[in-house]
Every structure is written in C-alpha cells, then in structure tokens.
C-alpha positions as CSV (number, residue, x, y, z in Angstrom):
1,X,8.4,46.0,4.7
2,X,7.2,42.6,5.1
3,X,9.0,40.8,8.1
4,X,9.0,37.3,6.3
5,X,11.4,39.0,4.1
6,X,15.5,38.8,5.4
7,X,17.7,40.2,2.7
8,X,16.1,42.4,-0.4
9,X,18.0,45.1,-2.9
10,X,15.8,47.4,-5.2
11,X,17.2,48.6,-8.7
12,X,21.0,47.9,-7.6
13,X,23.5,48.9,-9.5
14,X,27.3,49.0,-9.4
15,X,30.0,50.5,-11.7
16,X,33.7,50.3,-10.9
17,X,35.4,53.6,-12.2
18,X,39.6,53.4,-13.4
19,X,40.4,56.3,-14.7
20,X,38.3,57.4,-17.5
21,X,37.0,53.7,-17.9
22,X,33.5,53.5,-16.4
23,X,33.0,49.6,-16.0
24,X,29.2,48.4,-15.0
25,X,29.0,45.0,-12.9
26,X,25.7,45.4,-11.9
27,X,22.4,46.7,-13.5
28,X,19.3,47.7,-11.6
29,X,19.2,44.1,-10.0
30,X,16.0,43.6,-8.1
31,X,15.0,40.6,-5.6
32,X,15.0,39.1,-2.1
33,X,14.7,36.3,0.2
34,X,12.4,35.1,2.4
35,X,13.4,34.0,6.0
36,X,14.3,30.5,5.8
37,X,14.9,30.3,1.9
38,X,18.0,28.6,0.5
39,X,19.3,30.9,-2.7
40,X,21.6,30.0,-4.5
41,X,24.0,32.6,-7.4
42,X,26.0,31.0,-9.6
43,X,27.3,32.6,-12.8
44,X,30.5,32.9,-14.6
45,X,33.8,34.0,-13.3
46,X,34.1,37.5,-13.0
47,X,29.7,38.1,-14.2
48,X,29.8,40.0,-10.3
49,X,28.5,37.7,-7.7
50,X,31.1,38.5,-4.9
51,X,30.2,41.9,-5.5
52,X,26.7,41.4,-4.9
53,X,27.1,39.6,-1.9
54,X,29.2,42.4,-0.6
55,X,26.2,45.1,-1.8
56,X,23.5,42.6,0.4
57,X,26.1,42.6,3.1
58,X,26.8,45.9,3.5
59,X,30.4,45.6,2.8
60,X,30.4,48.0,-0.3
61,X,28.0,50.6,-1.4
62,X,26.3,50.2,-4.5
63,X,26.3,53.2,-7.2
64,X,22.2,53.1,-6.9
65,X,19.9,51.3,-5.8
66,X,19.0,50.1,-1.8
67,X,19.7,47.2,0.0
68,X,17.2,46.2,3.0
69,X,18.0,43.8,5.7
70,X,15.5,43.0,7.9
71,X,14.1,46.0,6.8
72,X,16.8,48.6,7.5
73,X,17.7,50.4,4.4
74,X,21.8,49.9,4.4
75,X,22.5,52.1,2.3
76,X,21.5,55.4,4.3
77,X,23.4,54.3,7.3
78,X,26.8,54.9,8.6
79,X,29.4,52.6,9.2
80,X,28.6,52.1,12.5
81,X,25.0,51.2,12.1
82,X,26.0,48.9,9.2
83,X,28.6,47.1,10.9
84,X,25.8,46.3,14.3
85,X,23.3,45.5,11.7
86,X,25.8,42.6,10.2
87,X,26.2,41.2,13.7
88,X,22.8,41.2,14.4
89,X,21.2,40.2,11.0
90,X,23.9,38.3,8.9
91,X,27.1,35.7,9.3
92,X,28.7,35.4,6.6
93,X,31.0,32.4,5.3
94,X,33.8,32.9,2.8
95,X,36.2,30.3,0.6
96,X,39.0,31.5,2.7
97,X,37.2,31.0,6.1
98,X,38.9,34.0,7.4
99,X,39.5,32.2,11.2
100,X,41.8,33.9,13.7
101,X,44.5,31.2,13.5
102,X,46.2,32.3,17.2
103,X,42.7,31.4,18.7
104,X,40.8,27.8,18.4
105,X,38.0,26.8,17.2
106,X,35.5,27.6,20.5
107,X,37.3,31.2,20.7
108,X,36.6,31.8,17.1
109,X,33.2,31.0,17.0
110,X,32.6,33.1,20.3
111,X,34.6,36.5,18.4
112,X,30.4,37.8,17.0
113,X,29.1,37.4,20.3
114,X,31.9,39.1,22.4
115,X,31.7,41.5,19.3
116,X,28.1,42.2,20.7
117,X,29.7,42.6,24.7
118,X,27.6,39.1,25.4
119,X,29.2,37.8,29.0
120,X,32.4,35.7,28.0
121,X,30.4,32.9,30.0
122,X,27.7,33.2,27.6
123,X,29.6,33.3,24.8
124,X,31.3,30.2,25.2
125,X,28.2,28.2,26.5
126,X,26.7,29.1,23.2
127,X,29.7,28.8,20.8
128,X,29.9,25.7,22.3
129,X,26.5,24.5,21.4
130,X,27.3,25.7,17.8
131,X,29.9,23.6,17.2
132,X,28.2,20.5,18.4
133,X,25.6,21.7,15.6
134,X,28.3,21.2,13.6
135,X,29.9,18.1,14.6
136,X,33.1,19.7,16.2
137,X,32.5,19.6,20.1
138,X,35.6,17.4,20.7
139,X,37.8,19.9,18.6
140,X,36.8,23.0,20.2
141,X,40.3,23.4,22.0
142,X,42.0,22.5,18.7
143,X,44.0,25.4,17.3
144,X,42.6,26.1,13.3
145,X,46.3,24.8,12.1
146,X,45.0,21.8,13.5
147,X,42.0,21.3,11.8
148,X,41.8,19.9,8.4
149,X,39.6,22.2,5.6
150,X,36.8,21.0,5.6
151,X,37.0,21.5,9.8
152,X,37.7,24.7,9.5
153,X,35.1,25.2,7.1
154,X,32.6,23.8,9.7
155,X,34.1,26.3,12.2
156,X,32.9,29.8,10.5
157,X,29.5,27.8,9.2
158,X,29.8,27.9,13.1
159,X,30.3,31.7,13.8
160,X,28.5,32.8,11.4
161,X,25.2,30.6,12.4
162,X,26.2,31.9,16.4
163,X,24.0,35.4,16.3
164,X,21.3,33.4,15.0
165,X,21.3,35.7,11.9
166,X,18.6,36.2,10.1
167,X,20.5,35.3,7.1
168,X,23.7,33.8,5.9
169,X,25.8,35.3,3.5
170,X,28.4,32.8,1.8
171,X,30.8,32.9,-1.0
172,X,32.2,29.8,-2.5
173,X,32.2,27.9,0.7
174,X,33.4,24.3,-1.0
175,X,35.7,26.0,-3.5
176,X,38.4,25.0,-1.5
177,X,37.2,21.5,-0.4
178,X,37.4,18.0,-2.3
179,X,34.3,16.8,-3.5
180,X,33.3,14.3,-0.4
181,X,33.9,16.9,1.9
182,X,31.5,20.0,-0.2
183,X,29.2,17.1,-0.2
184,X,28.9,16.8,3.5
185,X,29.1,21.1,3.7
186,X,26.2,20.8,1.4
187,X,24.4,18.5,3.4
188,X,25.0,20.2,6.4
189,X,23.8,23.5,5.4
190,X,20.6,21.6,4.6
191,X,20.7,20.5,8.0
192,X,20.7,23.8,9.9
193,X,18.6,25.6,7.6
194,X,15.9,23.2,8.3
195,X,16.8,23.0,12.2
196,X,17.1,27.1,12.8
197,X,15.0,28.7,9.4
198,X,18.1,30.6,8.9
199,X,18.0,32.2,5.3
200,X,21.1,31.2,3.0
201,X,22.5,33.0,0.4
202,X,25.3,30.9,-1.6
203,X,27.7,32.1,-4.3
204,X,29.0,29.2,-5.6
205,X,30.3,27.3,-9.1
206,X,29.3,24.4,-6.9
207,X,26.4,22.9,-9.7
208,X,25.4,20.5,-6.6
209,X,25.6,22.6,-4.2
210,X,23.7,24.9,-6.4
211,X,20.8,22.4,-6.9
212,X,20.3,21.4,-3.2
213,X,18.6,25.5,-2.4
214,X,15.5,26.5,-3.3
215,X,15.9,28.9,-5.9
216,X,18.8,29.1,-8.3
217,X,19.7,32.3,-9.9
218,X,22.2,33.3,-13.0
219,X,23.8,36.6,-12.8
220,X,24.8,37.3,-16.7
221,X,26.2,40.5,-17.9
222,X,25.0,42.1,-15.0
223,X,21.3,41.2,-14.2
224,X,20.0,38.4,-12.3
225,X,17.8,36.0,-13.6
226,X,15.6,33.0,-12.0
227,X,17.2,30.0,-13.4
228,X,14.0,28.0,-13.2
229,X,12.1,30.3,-15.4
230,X,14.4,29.9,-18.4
C-alpha cells in the first residue's frame, strides 16, 4: 500500500434491500486519493454520494468491495478498530455541523482529542490553535447558539482538522450557507489544505466549490467517473 495514498476503495459496491426490492446505489466503484489532494463528488440528488462518503468513512459497510485508509483495510475490522481508525485518520464535516450545542466552540473542537484520552491541558492548547486557523480565537467561549452559520461551520472545519487527519471527509459543507459565506468556506479550505497537506474529500452540489479541488468526479447511476476525462 503506497503511503502517499490516504483514502482508497477497490470494486465497492452497495445495494439497499426492502423487502423483496434489491436496490443498487453503488457498482464496483474504484479510486483514491493521494495525501494532500482536494476531491471533489458531485452528482445528482439521490445518484449515492452520501453513501459513499459513509463506505470511505467507515460509517456503513459496503455489500463488496474494500475500503483502505491509510492502508488499513476497514472493512475486516470491528467496530472498535474502525471507530480509533476515524479518530486517527479522518474528521469529517457535515451540512448539519453536528456541534454539541451545551458546549462552545473551544470544547467542541477539543471532543476528538479528549476522544483519544489527550491531557485536557493539551486538548485545549491545541483546539485553541485550531480555531485561530480558522479565524475564531475571540469566539472560542461563545456557546454554538451564538455563533452565526457560517461560524459554526468554521467550528467542525475546526474539529475535524484537530487530529491532523490524514484526510477530511465532508458532505455538503456550504449547503446550508449563503453564497458570500460558501465562498469564504471554499477559500478557506484552500487555505488549510495548502498550510497542513490534509487530503479533502467534498460532496457537494456546490459547482464552485466543486471547481476550486483538484479532481472533480460525477457519480451517475452508480459509478464514478473523472469529470475531466469526459
């Protein structure tokens, strides 16, 4: 397994069952992504994209196929495993930022590392120094309900970036944001992918967004294509 390589699934497939109706989503979907590549997956509602991104994160198991990151296979491990491999390999960022809202913004962004047993001390030194990253060091005591969306948005960019993953994992991160505000997300994902080499992987109907990563691909009726080689 080449070590330049973050995130890769081999002939992945994935077929939700209701009763007798056998319904494929995925179909023997190969690629991967090199440490430090921005990737973005854009396709129509519903083509499966949230799906995958739960397949590469080890948040569902796929019907065939194998997921690698950082060259653990996911799919032969248990629950466990899978869940310490997340906190050491991937954040991930969703549309609904999923932020503890009893708990402000420094808290939240220290939840991985505390997750991992780092020193509280630690924790908040370095959760600290992530949301300066991210432009929110004077509203790290400020509670999420007081943080407008596109703050809040910058808070999980925040925990997810605070393992150092090898690779983020995020799904329709602007959906929820006016366009001046994705445009500054955008641009700040830029920003921290060039400063830390962190791999991104965006979902996103976001064609801006979309055009800003290095690679663009189209998932269509289940298969993933290179956009740029159409």
């Amino acid at each position: 397994m080449n070590d330049e390589v973050a995130v890769r699934c081999s002939n992945l497939t994935k077929t939700f069952t209701e009763g007798h109706l056998h319904i494929p989503v995925l179909r023997d979907v190969n690629f991967s992504v090199s440490l430090g590549e921005r990737v973005a997956i854009v396709g129509a509602s519903g083509a499966g994209k949230s799906t995958l991104l739960q397949l590469l994160g080890g948040l569902d198991s796929p019907s065939s196929g194998d997921v690698f990151i950082a060259g653990h296979n996911v799919v032969t491990l248990t629950e466990t495993a899978k869940a310490r491999l997340r906190n050491r390999y991937l954040g991930f960022v969703y549309q609904f930022h999923h932020l503890l809202p009893e708990f402000n913004a420094l808290e939240n962004v220290c939840i991985p590392l505390l997750i991992r047993r780092t020193p509280p001390a630690i924790a908040k030194e370095k959760a600290l120094e992530y949301l300066k990253k991210v432009g929110l060091e004077e509203r790290q005591q400020h509670r999420i309900g007081e943080l407008s969306g596109g703050e809040r948005q910058r808070v999980a960019i925040a925990r997810a970036l605070v393992t150092e993953p090898h690779c983020v994992l995020a799904d329709e991160l602007t959906g929820n944001l006016d366009q001046t505000t994705a445009e500054h997300i955008g641009d700040l994902i830029l920003q921290l992918n060039q400063q830390l080499k962190t791999s991104f992987v965006i979902v996103t109907h976001n064609r801006s967004l979309a055009e800003k990563m290095d690679r663009i691909l189209i998932l269509e009726k289940g298969s993933l294509h290179d956009l740029n080689s159409e």
